[in-house]
C-alpha positions as CSV (number, residue, x, y, z in Angstrom):
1,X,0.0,0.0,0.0
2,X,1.8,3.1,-1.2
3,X,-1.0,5.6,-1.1
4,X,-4.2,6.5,1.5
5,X,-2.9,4.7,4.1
6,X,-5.0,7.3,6.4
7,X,-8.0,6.0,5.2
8,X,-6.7,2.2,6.2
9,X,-5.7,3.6,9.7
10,X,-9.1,5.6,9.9
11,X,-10.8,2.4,9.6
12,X,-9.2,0.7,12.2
13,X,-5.8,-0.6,10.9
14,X,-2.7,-0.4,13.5
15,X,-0.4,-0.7,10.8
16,X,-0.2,0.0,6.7
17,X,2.8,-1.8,5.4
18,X,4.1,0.5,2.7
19,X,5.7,-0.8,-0.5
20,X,7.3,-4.2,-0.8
21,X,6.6,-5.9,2.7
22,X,8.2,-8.7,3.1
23,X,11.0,-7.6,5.3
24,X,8.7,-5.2,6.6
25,X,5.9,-7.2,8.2
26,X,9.1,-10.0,9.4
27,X,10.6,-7.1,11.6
28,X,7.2,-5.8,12.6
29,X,5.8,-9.3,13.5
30,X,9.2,-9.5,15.6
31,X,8.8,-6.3,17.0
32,X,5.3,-7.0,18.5
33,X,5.9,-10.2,19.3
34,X,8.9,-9.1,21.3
35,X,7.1,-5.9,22.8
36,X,9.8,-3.8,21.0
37,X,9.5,-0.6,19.1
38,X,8.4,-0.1,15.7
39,X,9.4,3.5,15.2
40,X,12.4,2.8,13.2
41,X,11.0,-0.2,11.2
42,X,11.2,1.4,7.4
43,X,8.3,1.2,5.2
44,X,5.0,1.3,7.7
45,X,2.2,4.2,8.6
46,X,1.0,4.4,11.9
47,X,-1.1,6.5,14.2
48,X,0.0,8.2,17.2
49,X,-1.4,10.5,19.3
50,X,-4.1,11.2,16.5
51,X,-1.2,12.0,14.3
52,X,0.1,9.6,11.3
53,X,3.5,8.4,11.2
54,X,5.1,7.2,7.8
55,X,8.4,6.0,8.2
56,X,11.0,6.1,5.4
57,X,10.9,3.9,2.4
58,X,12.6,0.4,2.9
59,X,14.8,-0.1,0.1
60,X,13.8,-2.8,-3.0
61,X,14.9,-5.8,-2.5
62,X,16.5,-6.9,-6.2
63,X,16.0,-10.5,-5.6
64,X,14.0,-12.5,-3.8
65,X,16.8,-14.5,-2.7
66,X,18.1,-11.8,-0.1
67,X,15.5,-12.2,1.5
68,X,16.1,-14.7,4.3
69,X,13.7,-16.6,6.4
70,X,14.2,-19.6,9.1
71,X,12.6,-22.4,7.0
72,X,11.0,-23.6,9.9
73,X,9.3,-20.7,10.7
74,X,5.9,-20.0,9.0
75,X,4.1,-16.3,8.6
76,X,1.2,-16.8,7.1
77,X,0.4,-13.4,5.7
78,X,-2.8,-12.5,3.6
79,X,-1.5,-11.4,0.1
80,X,1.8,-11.9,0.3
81,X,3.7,-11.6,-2.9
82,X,5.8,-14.3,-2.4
83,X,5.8,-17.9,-0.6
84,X,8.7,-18.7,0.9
85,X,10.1,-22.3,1.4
């Protein structure tokens, strides 16, 4: 989602995932998980304070192969581009 993420967030959303999300929703998913910040996660919109936060693009992956995953781990995420074995 690259555009109106304020109407996603209006609607109820916690997070948008902006752009390509793989990494994205991985460091997300650990962040929450974890009960660490998200602040500095690129490529999400949040709201905070009744304000929305967009943080900075995350940078393309080229290829799918540098993007790494434990095999044995499974996110099952609705829409993903990808699936990962």
């Amino acid at each position: 989602m690259t555009y109106n993420y304020q109407n996603y967030l209006n609607s109820g959303a916690n997070f948008v995932v902006i752009g390509e999300g793989e990494q994205t929703m991985l460091e997300l998913a650990s962040s929450l998980i974890d009960n660490k910040s998200y602040h500095d996660i690129s490529g999400i919109a949040f709201k905070k304070d009744n304000q929305y936060i967009k943080t900075p693009e995350r940078t393309k992956i080229k290829q799918i192969k540098e993007f790494t995953i434990c095999k044995t781990t499974c996110f099952c995420i609705k829409h993903i581009r990808h699936c990962l074995s």
